[in-house]
C-alpha positions in Angstrom: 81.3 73.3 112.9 79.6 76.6 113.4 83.3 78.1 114.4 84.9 76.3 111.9 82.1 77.5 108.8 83.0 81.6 110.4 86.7 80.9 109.8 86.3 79.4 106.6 84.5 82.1 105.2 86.4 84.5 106.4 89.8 82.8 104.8 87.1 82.7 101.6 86.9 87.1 101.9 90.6 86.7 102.1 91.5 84.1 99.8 88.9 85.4 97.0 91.1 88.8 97.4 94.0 87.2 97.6 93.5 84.8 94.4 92.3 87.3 92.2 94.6 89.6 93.0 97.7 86.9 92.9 95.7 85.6 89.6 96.1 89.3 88.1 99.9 89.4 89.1 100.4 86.0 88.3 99.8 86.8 85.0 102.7 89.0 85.4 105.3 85.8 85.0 104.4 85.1 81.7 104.6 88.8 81.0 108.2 88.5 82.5 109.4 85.0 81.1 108.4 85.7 77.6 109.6 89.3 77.2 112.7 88.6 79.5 115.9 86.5 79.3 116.0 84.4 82.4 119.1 86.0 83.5 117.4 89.0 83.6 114.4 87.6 85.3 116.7 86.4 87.8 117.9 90.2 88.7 114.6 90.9 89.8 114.4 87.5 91.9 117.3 88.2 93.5 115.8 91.7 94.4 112.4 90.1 95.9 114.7 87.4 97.7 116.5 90.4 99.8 113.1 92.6 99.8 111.9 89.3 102.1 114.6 90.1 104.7 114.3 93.4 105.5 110.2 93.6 105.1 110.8 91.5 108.7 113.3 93.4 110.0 111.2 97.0 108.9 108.5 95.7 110.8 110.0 94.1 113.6 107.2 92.0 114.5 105.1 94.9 115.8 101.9 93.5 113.5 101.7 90.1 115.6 102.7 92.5 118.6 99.3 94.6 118.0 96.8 91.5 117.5 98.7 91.0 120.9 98.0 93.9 122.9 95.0 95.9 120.8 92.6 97.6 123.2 89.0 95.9 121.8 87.0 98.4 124.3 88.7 101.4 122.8 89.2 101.2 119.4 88.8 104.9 118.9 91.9 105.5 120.3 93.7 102.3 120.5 97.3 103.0 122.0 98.5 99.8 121.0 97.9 101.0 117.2 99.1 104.1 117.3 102.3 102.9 119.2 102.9 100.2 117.0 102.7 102.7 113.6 104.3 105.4 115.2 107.4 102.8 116.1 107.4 101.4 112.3 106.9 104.8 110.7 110.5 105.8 112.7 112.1 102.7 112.0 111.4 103.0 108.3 112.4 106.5 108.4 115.8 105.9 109.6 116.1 103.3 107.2 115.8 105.5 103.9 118.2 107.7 105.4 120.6 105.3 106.2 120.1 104.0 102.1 120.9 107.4 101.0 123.8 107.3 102.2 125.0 104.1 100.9 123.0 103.6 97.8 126.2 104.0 95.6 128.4 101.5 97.9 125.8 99.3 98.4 124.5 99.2 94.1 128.3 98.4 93.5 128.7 95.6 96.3 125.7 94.4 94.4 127.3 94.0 91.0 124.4 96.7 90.4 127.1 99.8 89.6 125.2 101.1 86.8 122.2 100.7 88.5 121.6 102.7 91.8 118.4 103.4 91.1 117.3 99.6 91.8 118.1 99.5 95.5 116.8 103.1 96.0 113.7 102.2 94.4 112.8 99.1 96.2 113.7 100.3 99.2 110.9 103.1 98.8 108.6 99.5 98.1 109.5 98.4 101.4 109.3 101.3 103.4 105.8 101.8 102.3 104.7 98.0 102.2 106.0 98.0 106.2 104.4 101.0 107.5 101.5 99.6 105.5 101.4 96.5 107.5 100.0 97.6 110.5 96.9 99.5 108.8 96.3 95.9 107.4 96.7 94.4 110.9 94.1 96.7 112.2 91.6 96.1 109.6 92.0 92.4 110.0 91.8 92.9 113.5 88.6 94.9 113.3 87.2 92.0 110.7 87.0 94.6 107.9 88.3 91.8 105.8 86.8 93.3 102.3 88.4 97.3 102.8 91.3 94.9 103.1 91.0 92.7 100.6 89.4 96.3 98.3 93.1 98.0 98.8 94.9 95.0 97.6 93.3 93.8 94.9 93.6 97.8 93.4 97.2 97.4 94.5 98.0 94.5 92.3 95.6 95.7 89.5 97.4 98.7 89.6 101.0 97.0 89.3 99.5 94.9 86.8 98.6 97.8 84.2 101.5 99.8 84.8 103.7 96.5 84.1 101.8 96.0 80.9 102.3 99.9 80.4 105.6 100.1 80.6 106.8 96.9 79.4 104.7 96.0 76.3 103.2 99.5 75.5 105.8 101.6 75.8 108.9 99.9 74.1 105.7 99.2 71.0 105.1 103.1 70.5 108.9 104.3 71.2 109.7 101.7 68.3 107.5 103.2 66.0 107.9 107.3 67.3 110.8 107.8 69.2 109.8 111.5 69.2 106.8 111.0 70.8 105.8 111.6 74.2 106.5 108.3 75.4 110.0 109.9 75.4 108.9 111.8 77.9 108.5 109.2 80.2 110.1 105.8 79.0 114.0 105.0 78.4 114.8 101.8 76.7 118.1 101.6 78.8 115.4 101.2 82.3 115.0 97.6 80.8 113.8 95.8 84.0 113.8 98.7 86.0 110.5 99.3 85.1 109.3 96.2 87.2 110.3 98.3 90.0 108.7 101.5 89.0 105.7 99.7 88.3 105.9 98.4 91.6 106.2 101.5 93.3 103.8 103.7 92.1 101.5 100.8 93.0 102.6 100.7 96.4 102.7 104.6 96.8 98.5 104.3 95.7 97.9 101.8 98.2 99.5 104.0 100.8 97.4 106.7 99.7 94.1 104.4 100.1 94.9 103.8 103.9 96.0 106.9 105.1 92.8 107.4 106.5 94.3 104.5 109.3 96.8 106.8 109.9 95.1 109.2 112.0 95.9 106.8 114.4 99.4 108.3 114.9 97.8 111.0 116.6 96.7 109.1 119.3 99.9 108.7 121.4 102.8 106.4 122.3 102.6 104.8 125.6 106.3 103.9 126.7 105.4 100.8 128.8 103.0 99.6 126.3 105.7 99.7 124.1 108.6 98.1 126.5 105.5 95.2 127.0 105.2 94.8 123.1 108.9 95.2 121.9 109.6 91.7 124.7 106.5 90.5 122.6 107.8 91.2 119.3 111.2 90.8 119.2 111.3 87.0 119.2 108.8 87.6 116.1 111.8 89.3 114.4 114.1 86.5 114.7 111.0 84.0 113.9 110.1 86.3 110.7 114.1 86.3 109.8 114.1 83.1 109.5 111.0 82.0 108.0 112.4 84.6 105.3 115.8 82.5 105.4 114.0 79.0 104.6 111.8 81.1 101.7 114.2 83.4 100.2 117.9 82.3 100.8 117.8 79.6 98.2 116.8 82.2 95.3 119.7 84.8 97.0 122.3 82.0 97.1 122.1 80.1 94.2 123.9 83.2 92.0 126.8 82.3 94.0 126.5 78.5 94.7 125.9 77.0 91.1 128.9 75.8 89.8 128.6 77.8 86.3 129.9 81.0 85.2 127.8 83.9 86.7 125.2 84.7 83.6 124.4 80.7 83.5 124.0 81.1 87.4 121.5 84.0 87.0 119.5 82.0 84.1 119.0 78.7 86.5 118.4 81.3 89.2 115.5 82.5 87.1 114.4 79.7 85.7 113.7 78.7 89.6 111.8 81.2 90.6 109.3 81.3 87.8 108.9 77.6 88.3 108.5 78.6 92.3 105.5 80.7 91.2 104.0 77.4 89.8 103.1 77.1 93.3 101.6 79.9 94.1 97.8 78.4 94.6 98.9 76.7 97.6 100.7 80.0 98.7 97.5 81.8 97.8 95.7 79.5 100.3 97.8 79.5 103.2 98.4 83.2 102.6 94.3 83.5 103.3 94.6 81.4 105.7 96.6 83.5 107.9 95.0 86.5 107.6 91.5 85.1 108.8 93.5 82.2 111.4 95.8 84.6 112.9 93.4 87.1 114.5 90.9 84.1 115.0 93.5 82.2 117.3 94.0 85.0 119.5 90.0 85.8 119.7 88.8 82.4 120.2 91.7 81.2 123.0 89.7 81.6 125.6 86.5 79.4 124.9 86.4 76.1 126.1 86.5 74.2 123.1 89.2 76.0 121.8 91.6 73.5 121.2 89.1 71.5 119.6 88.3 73.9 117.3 92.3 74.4 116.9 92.6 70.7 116.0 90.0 70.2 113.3 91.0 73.9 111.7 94.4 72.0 111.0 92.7 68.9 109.7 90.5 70.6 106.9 93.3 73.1 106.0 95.5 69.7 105.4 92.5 68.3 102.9 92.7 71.4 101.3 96.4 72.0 100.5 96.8 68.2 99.4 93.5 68.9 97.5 95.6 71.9 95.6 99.1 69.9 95.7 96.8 67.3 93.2 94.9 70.3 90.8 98.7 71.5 90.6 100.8 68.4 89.5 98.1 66.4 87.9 97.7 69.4 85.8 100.6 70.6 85.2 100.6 70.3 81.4 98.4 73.1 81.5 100.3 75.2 84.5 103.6 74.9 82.7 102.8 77.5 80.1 102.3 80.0 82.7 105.8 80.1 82.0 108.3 80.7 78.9 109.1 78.2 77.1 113.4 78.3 78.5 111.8 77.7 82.3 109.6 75.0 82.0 113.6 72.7 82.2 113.0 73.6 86.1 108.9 72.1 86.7 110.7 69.0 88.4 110.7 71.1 91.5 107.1 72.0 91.3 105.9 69.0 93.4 109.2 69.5 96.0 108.0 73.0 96.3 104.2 72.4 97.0 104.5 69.7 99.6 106.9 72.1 101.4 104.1 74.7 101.4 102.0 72.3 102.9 104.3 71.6 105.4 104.8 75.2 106.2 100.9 75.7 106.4 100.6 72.9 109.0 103.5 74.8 111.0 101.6 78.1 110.8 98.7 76.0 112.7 100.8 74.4 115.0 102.8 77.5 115.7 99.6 79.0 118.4 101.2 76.9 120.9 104.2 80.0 121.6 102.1 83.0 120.5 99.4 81.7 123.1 101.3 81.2 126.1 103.5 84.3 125.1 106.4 81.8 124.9 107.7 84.0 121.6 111.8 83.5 122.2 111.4 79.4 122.4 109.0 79.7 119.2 112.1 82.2 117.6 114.3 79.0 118.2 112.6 76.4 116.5 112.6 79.4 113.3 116.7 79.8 114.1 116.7 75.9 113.8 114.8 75.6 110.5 117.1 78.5 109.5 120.2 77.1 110.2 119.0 73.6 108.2 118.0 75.6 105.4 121.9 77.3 105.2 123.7 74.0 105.9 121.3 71.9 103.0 121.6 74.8 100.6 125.4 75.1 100.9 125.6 71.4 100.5 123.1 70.2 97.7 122.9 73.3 95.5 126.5 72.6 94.1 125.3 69.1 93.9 121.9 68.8 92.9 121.8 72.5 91.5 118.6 74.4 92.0 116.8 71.0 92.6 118.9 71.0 95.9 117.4 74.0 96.8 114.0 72.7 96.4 114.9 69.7 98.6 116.1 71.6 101.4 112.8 73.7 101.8 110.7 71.0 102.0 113.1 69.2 104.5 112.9 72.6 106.7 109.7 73.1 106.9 108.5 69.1 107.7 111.6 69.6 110.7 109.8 72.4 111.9 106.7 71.4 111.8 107.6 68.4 113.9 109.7 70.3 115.9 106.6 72.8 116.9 104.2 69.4 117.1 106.1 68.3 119.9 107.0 71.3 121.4 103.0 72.3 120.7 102.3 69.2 123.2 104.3 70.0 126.1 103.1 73.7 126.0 100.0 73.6 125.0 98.8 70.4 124.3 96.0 70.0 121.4 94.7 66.6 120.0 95.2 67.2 116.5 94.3 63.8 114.6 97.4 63.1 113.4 97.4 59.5 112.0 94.0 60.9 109.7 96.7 64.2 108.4 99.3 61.4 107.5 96.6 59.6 105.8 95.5 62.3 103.6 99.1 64.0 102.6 100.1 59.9 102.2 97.3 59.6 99.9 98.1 62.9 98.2 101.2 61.7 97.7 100.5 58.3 96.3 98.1 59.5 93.7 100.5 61.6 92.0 102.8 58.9 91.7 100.2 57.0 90.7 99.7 59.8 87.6 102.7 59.1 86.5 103.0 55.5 86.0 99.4 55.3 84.6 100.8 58.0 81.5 102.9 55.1 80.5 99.7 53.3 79.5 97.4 55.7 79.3 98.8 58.4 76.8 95.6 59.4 75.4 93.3 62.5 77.4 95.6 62.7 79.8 93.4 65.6 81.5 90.8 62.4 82.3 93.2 60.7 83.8 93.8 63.3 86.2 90.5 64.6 87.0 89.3 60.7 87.4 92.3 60.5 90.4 91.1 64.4 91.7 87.7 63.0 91.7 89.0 59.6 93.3 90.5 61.8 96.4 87.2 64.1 96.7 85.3 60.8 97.0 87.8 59.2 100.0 88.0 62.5 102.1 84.5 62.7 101.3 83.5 59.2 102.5 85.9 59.4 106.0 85.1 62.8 106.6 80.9 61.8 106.5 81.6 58.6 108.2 83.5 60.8 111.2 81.1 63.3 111.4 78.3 61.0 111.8 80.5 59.0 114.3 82.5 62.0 115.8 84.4 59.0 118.6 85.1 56.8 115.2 
């Protein structure tokens, strides 16, 4: 419990970081919903839906490649680090180049004509968000989990001001004196374009707060290092591709899919995503969760209980996430205005969407069965597998069921592939995780919410007590089989 205590607290370093920065850019929805259309929010999904494809492909896996192959005896001169960012810092490049030359093509192809400045300004996000990435892997590496969590947190408070800046000051005090100097700086045409700015600068500080990491780049590039870690890391890309595909293709396809005309397509479009953000908590967590878990699997492999340790990890990460799946839907009269009033037609999908974060938390744990034994290319085919599910379900149910489809097919990707990786997982690398005790807990996740909603029927007045009487009710059964296991750990 000792390992298990270290982990946890290092997921609560990340997850603190990680909440309170998500909290301060979470507020950021309602800033969008209520001073945006939801056709125009959807421009900006559909942005952050592509952004999610080529932050994988500008990174080509080379972060999971240096927790990998880091030297721990030589960290003053680690060649795996400085091969790894001196690789992404090229690729990246290369890539800004290549969008210079297209910008105008592509903006058109887009429907984005009189906009250009969109794609060349979130590509300039993702170039410096990748290169980024492996600074971050080396302070995660080096358990420097609050510089980390430091440089993110000003990242996001820094988006967050500049949002408000630009969004609710500026248009406030051109209104009034359009001679001013806002003029200087602010053009009322920009419209949502300043969601990108806003995002930029921020991303060009946090860049600025890590370039002490990048001294590394002086330390060399080591051509079989890197032949060793590009076999490594390429199955990653595919595996990153299509974990992008099962989170992002829904919000990049329903704009073509829904049977309406194309501005009622980009208002259910946005609608969906800021009801998608309704379940960011459990993002939040499993987000934290991987940045402590990740560098912990690879550190801890080699102890003798470490498939032990693997196995209980996943069963207190499942208590949690049905613990958050509860707080969100029991609650949700009180999430919902997180949101504009036009979005709250799409909460149905909240509850979809949560349980399929769940399920894509349990496949993160069960996933240390390829990146362990090094078996990265079968691991990249359960991802292609999942991906090619999540195509054929969303070009099936999304001119069915709508955007509700959409929801429907993540949650039935991610439960394959965690089955999938389960099975695999045991044939590989074999861990006793306490499965029938997992399916107990998400069962009776599951069962109390439906519970909520047939006890409203008769009990319509404090709803709130209601629901914190059935949290309360699943704190006191984990609670009471958890005890009665750890005081009978063969029970």
């Amino acid at each position: 419990m000792s390992i298990i205590k270290k982990l946890a607290s290092q997921t609560a370093v990340y997850g603190l970081s990680s909440i309170f920065g998500r909290f301060l850019n979470y507020l950021l929805v309602p800033l969008y919903t209520y001073y945006f259309t939801a056709a125009e929010y959807g421009v900006v999904s559909e942005f952050y839906a592509y952004a999610g494809f080529f932050s994988v492909l500008l990174l080509f896996g080379f972060e999971t490649g240096y927790f990998r192959f880091r030297d721990k005896e030589h960290t003053g001169r680690d060649l795996a680090y400085s091969t790894a960012l001196l690789f992404v810092v090229l690729i990246n490049i290369g890539f800004f180049g290549l969008i210079l030359l297209v910008n105008t093509q592509l903006s058109a192809a887009l429907n984005y004509a009189n906009h250009p400045e969109y794609v060349l300004c979130f590509s300039l996000i993702l170039i410096l968000d990748a290169v980024a990435a492996i600074p971050f892997a080396r302070l995660r590496a080096e358990n420097k989990a609050l510089r980390f969590a430091g440089v993110k947190i000003i990242e996001i408070l820094l988006t967050v001001l500049l949002s408000l800046f630009f969004i609710i000051y500026c248009p406030k005090v051109y209104a009034t004196n359009p001679e001013s100097w806002i003029a200087l700086i602010y053009n009322p045409a920009i419209g949502i374009g300043y969601i990108f700015i806003a995002n930029l600068m921020a991303s060009a500080f946090k860049f600025l707060l890590l370039s002490p990491q990048l001294s590394g780049l002086a330390w060399g590039f080591d051509r079989v290092l890197f032949g060793r870690m590009v076999r490594y890391s390429l199955p990653m890309v595919v595996i990153g591709f299509a974990g992008i595909i099962n989170e992002m293709l829904d919000r990049a396809l329903l704009k073509y899919l829904l049977p309406y005309d194309v501005q009622t397509n980009m208002k259910m479009l946005g609608i969906y995503s800021a009801c998608y953000k309704l379940s960011i908590l459990m993002s939040l967590f499993i987000q934290a969760f991987r940045y402590a878990a990740e560098p912990f699997f690879f550190a801890y492999a080699d102890k003798s209980d470490a498939r032990k340790v693997y196995a209980v990890v996943l069963k207190f990460f499942v208590i949690f996430c049905v613990f958050i799946f509860l707080l969100v839907t029991l609650f949700i009269d009180f999430f919902q205005y997180f949101v504009g009033d036009e979005f709250r037609a799409g909460l149905e999908v909240v509850p979809i969407l949560l349980m399929a974060n769940l399920c894509l938390g349990i496949y993160i744990n069960l996933s240390i069965w390829y990146k362990l034994t090094d078996r990265t290319l079968l691991g990249a085919l359960v991802s292609l597998a999942g991906a090619a599910l999540t195509i054929v379900l969303n070009l099936w149910w999304i001119p069915l069921l709508g955007y509700v489809g959409s929801a429907w097919a993540t949650l039935a990707c991610y439960a394959s592939m965690a089955i999938v990786s389960y099975l695999l997982g045991q044939k590989y690398y074999p861990v006793d995780y306490q499965v029938k005790r997992i399916l107990a807990y998400i069962g009776l996740g599951i069962g109390l919410y439906f519970a909520h909603g047939q006890l409203l029927v008769f009990i319509t007045w404090q709803p709130w007590l209601l629901a914190s009487t059935l949290m309360l009710l699943y704190v006191l059964i984990t609670g009471l089989f958890e005890g009665r296991q750890t005081a009978a750990p063969n029970a």
